[in-house]
Backbone bond lengths (Angstrom), bond angles and torsions (degrees), N, CA, C in turn:
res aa  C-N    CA-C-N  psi(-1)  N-CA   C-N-CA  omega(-1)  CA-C   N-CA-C  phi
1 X - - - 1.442 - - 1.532 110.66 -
2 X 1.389 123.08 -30.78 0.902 132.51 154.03 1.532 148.98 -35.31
3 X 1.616 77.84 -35.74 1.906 106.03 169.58 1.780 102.63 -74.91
4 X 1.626 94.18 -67.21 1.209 126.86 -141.18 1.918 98.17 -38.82
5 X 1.325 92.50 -46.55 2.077 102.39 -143.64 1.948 80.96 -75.81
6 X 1.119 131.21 -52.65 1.054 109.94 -171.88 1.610 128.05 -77.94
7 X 1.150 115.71 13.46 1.863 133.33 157.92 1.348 97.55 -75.07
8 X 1.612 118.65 -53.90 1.138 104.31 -149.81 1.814 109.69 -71.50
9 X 1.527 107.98 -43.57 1.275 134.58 139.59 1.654 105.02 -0.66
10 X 0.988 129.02 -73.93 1.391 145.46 176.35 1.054 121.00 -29.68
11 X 1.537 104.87 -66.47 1.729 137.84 -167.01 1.132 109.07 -88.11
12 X 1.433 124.07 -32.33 1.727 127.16 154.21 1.338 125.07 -41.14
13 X 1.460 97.07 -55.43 1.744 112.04 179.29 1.243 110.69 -80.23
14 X 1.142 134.94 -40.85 1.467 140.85 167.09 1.832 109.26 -33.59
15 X 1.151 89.46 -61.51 1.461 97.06 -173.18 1.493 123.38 -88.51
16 X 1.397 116.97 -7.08 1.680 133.31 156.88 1.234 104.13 -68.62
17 X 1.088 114.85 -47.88 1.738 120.04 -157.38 1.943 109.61 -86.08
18 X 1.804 91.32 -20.54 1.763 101.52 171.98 1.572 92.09 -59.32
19 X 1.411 114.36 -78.03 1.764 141.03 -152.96 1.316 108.16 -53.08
20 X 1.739 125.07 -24.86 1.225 135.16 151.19 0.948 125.51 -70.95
21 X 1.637 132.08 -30.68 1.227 127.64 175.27 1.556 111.39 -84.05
22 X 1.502 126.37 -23.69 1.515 125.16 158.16 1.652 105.76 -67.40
23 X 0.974 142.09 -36.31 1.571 116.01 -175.79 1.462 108.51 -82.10
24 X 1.444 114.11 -48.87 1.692 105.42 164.50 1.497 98.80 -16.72
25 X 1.634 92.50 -101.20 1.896 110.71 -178.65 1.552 128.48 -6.87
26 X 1.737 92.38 -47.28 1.805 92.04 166.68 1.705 115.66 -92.22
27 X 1.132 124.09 -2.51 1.186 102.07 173.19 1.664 113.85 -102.26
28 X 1.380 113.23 -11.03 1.720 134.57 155.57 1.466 94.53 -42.55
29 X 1.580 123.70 -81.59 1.392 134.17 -170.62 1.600 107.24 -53.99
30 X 1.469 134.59 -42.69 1.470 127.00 173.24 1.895 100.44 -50.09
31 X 1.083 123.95 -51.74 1.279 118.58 -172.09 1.002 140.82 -96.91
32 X 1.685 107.02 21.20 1.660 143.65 175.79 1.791 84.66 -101.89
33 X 1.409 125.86 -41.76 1.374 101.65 -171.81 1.461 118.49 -98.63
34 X 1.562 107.62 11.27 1.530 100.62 162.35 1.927 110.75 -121.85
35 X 1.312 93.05 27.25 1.496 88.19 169.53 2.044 109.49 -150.67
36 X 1.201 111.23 94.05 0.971 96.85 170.75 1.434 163.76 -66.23
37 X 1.415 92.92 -8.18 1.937 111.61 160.33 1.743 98.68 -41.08
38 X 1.851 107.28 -76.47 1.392 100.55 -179.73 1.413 109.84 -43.73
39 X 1.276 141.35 -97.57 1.343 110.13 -162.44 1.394 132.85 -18.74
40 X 0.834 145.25 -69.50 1.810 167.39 173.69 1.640 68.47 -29.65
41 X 1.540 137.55 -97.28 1.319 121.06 -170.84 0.922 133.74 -19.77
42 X 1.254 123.84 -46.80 1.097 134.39 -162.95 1.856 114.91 -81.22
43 X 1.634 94.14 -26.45 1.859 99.88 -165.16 2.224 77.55 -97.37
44 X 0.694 132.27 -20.88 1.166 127.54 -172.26 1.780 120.34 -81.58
45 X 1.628 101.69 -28.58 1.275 111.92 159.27 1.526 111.71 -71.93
46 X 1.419 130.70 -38.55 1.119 118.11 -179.61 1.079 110.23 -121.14
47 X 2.064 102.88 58.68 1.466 109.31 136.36 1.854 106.56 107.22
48 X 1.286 107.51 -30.52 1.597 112.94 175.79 1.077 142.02 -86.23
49 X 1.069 112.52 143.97 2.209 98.11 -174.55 1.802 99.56 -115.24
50 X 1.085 133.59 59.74 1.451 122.29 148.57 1.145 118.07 -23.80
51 X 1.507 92.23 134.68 1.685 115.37 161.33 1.218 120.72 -88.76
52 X 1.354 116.11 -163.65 1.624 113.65 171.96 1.322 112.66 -75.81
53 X 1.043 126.12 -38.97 1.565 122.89 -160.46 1.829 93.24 -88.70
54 X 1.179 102.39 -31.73 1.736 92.13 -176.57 1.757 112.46 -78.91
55 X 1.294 107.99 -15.28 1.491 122.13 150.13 1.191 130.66 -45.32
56 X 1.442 107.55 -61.34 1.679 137.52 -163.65 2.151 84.93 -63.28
57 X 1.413 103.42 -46.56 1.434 102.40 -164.44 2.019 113.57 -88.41
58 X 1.643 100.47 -8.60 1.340 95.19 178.30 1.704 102.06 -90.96
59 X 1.430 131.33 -14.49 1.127 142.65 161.67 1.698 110.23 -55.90
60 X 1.084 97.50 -73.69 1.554 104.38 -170.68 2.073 103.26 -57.96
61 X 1.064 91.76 -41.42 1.692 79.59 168.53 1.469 132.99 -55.63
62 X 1.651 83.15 -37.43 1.812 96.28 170.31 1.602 127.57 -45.93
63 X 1.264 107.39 -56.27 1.430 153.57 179.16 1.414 110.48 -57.62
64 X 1.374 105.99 -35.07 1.985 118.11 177.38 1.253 77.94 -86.41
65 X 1.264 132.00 -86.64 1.549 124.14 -149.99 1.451 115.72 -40.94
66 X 0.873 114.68 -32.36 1.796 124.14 -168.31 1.801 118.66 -57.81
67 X 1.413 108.25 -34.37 1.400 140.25 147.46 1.081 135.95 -38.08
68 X 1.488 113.92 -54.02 1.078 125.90 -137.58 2.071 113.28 -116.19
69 X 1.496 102.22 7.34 1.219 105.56 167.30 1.033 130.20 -138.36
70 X 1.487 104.00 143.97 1.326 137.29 171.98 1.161 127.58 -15.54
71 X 1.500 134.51 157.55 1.749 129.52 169.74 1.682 101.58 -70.11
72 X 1.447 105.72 -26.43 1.697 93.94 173.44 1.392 125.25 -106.57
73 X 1.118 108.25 21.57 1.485 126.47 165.75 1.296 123.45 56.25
74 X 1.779 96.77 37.62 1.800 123.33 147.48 1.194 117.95 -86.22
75 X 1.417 115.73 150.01 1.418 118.18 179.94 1.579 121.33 -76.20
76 X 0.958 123.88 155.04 1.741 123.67 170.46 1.140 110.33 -36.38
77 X 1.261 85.81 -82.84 1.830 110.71 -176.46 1.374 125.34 -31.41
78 X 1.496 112.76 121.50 1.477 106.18 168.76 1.541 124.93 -149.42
């Protein structure tokens, strides 16, 4: 019993702390696609300098993706 409660302990939090760190993540990404300063941050931390029009299209990509998946988190498209 000794073992037992703190495995389970583990695998509880493991997997609370997954399902929390995906809704964070998606509600981070809802408000990367209605504010574009964050984006531009975001492509600029890893390295990019967008323009407007390459903006206009990393937005609208956002916005398609958001749609477009699955309960198992494959895309539509094929």
């Amino acid at each position: 019993m000794d073992i037992v409660i703190p495995i389970i302990t583990l695998i509880v939090g493991l997997v609370g702390g997954f399902f929390i760190g995906v809704v964070y993540l998606r509600k981070q990404l809802t408000k990367m696609q209605n504010d574009p300063q964050m984006l531009q941050k975001m492509a600029q931390q890893m390295g990019y300098n967008l323009n407007g029009k390459q903006m206009q299209r990393a937005q609208q990509m956002m916005k398609n993706q958001g749609g477009k998946v699955n309960q198992a988190g494959k895309s539509k498209r094929k």
